[in-house]
Every structure is written in C-alpha cells, then in structure tokens.
C-alpha positions in Angstrom: 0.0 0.0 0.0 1.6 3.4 -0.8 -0.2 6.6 -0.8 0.9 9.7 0.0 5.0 8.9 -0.1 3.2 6.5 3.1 4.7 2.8 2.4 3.0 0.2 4.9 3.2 -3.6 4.6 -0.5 -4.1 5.2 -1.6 -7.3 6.7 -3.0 -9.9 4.6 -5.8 -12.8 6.2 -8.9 -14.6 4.2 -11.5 -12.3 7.0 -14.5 -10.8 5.2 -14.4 -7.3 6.2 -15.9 -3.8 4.4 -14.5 -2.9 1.2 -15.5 0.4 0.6 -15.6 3.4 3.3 -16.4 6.8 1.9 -15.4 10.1 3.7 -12.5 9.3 5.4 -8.8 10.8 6.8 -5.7 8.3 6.6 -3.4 7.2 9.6 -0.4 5.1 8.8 1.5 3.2 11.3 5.0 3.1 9.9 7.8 0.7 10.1 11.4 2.1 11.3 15.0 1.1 12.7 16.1 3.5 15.3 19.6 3.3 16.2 18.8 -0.9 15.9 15.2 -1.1 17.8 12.5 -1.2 16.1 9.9 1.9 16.3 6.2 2.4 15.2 6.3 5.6 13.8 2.5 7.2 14.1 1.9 9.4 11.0 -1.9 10.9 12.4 -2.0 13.6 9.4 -5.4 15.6 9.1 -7.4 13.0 10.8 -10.9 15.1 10.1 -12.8 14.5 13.1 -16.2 14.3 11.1 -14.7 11.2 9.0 -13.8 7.6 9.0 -10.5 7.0 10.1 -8.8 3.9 8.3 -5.6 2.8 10.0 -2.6 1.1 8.0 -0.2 -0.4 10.3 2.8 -2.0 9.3 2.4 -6.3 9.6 6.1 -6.0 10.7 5.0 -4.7 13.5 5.0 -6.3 17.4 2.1 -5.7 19.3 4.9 -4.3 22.1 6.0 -1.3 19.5 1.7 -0.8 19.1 0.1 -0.2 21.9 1.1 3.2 22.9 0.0 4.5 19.1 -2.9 2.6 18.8 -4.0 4.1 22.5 -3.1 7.5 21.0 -5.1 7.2 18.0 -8.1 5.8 19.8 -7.9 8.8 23.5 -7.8 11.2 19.8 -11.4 9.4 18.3 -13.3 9.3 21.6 -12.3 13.0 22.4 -15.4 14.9 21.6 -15.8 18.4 20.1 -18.2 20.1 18.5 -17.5 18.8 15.0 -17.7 15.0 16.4 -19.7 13.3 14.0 -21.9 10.1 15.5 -21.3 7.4 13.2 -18.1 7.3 12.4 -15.3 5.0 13.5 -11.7 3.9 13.2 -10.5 1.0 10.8 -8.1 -1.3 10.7 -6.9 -1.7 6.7 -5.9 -5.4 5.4 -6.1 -7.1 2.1 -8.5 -10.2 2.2 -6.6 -13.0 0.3 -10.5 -14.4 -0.6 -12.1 -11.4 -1.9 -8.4 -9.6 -3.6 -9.9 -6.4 -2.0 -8.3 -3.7 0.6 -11.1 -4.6 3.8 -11.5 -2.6 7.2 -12.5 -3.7 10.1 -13.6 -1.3 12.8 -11.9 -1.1 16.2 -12.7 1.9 17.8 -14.3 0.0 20.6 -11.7 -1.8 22.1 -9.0 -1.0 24.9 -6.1 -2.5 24.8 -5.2 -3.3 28.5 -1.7 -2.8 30.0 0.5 -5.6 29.5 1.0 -6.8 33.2 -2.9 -8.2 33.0 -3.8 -11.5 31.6 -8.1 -11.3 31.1 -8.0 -14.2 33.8 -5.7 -11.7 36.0 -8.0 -8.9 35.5 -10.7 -10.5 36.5 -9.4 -11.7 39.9 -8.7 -8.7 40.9 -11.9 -7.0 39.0 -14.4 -10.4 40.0 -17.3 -8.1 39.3 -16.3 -7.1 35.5 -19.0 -8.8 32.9 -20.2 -11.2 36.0 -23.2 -11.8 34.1 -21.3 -13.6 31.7 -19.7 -16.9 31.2 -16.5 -15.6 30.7 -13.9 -17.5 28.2 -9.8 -16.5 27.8 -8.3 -17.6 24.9 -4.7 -17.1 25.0 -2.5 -16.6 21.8 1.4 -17.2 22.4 3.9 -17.3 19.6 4.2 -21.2 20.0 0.6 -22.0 21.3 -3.0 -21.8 21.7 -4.6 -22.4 25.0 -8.3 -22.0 26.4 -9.0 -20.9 29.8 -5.3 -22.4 30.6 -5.8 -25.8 30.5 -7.1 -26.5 26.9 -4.4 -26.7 24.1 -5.3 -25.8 21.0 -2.1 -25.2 19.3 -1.5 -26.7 15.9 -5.5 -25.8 15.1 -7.1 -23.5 12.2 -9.5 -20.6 13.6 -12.3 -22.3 12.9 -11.0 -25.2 14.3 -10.6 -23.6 17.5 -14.1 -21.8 17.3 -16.2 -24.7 16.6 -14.3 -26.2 19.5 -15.1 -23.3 21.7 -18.8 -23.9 19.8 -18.5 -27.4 21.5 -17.8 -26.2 24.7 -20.6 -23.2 25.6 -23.6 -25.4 23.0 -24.9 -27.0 25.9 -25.2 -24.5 28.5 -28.7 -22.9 29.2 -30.0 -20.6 26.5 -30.1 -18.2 29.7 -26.1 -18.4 29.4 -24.5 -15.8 27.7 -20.9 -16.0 26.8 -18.1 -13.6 26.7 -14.4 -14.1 24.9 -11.6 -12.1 26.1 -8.4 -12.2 23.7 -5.1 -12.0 25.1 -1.8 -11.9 22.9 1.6 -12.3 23.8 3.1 -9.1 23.3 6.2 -10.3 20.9 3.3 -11.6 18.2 3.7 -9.3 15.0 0.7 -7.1 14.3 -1.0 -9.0 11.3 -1.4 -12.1 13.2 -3.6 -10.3 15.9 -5.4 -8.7 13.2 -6.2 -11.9 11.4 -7.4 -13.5 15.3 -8.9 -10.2 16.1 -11.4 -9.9 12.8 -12.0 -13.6 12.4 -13.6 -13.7 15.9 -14.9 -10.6 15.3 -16.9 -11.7 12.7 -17.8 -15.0 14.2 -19.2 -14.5 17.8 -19.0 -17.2 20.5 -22.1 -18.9 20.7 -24.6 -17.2 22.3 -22.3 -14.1 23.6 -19.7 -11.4 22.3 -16.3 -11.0 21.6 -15.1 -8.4 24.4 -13.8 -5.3 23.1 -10.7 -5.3 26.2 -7.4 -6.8 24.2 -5.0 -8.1 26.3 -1.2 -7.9 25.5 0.7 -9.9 27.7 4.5 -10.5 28.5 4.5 -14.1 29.1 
C-alpha cells in the first residue's frame, strides 16, 4: 500500500471485512529502525474529526512497539468536540486474500489493556467485571493456543478452535451468555492479531460477544 509517499506492509488474512468506506482521513503506522530497535512511527496527518478513520499499520510490527500508538489514536477518536460526528469510526486496513480487495475492520471500541494483566488476572482482581457472563480466555502465544489455561489448541485453524469453543458453551442454558476475552503475547507481530482479532470478530462465541478489552501480555 503506498499513498501519500506513506509505504506500509498491510496485513494480509482470508476475513471478510468492508470494502469500501467513503469520507475518510488516513493514519499510517510506519515501520522504522532506530539506532537498531524497532519503532512504530505514528503518522496521524489531518485525521478530520467528522470522518472515517482507516488505519494502515505496518504487519512487521510487534504488538509491544503498538500499543502506545494505537492508544493514542483511539484517546484522539473518543475525544469529543463540536465537529464530532456520530457514526463514524476507526478502521483497521488489510487485504483479504478471498475477496483480492483492501477490507477494514472497525476497532474503535476496544482497549487494549496494559501488558501486566492476563483477562484471567483482570478479572481476579476485577471479579465483578461482565459477571453476568460466562466468561472464556483464549490465550494466543507465539508457539501455542490455549483456552481458559488448560485446553491446548495449538496446531488448530481458527475455525477449528471456534467450533471447539462452539462445543464447549452449545450445551449451557440458553439463559447463558458467553463472553471471549483475547489476550496476545506481546512479541506476536501485528498481522497475526489482526487476522485473530477480525476472524472472531466476525464470528461470535455462541450465544455471547467478543469483548472489546485486548489483552497484551509478557509471558
């Protein structure tokens, strides 16, 4: 993707998302060395309060160079003024390998919680967060996939590890609502999140929500 002299490696995952979103500003997420480190290098530009904000961040990325950018943009799209505009959000930009279409998802809903919480730490010391819920941690390491820290799902697709989940929370009472919380290892590179984030996004737990608090761990 290059617009703008703005080069970003997009990420690339086979998520449906939206493929067209009129009136909106661009924020890129850049890629750069600094004296050896790594750096995510916020470009905000005119972001035009009134429009859609789509977000191109670099897939070569780690969620630990992210978080205080992605914060920034998001404190920026909450703060109202008069010229706030109900309506519009912040996207995410990716290519979907299915459709061969630049896609956005929306994520101007989540917080992305400080990296010395797990969801299953948060919540003992928080027991009264989403209590009405059955509440469900899946766990995304760079070598592994666990559930509620006990069920290993490494080495399975996404939908592998949803219909699992599906397999799990079926035969609760329809009363039952479900909640998943998301937690990432903070040395995963940006597009793998992206491709977890949307995926579940887009498919639901049964019977409950995907919760919009990301969890970035150091493991």
């Amino acid at each position: 993707m290059s617009c703008q002299e703005q080069d970003v490696k997009i990420p690339v995952n086979d998520n449906p998302g939206i493929h067209e979103v009129w009136d909106n500003s661009r924020i890129y997420v850049l890629f750069n060395s600094k004296n050896g480190d790594t750096v995510a290098n916020l470009k905000l530009g005119q972001t035009i309060t009134t429009t859609h904000w789509l977000t191109a961040v670099d897939k070569r990325l780690k969620l630990k160079h992210l978080t205080g950018a992605l914060n920034k943009i998001l404190k920026k799209r909450h703060k109202k003024s008069i010229h706030s505009k109900e309506g519009t959000h912040a996207y995410f930009t990716y290519l979907d390998s299915t459709s061969k279409q630049v896609s956005f998802i929306d994520f101007d809903s989540l917080q992305f919680m400080p990296d010395y919480y797990t969801s299953t730490g948060y919540l003992k010391k928080y027991p009264q967060a989403d209590k009405e819920y059955s509440r469900l941690h899946l766990k995304i390491f760079r070598d592994k996939i666990s559930l509620n820290d006990s069920t290993d799902f490494s080495g399975l697709t996404k939908i592998q590890i949803n219909d699992s989940i599906r397999q799990l929370t079926k035969n609760t009472p329809d009363k039952t609502k479900n909640i998943l919380y998301l937690n990432f290892d903070k040395e995963i590179y940006f597009d793998r999140f992206l491709d977890y984030y949307t995926f579940f996004k887009n498919n639901p737990v049964h019977n409950g929500k995907l919760s919009s608090k990301i969890f970035i761990f150091t493991p």
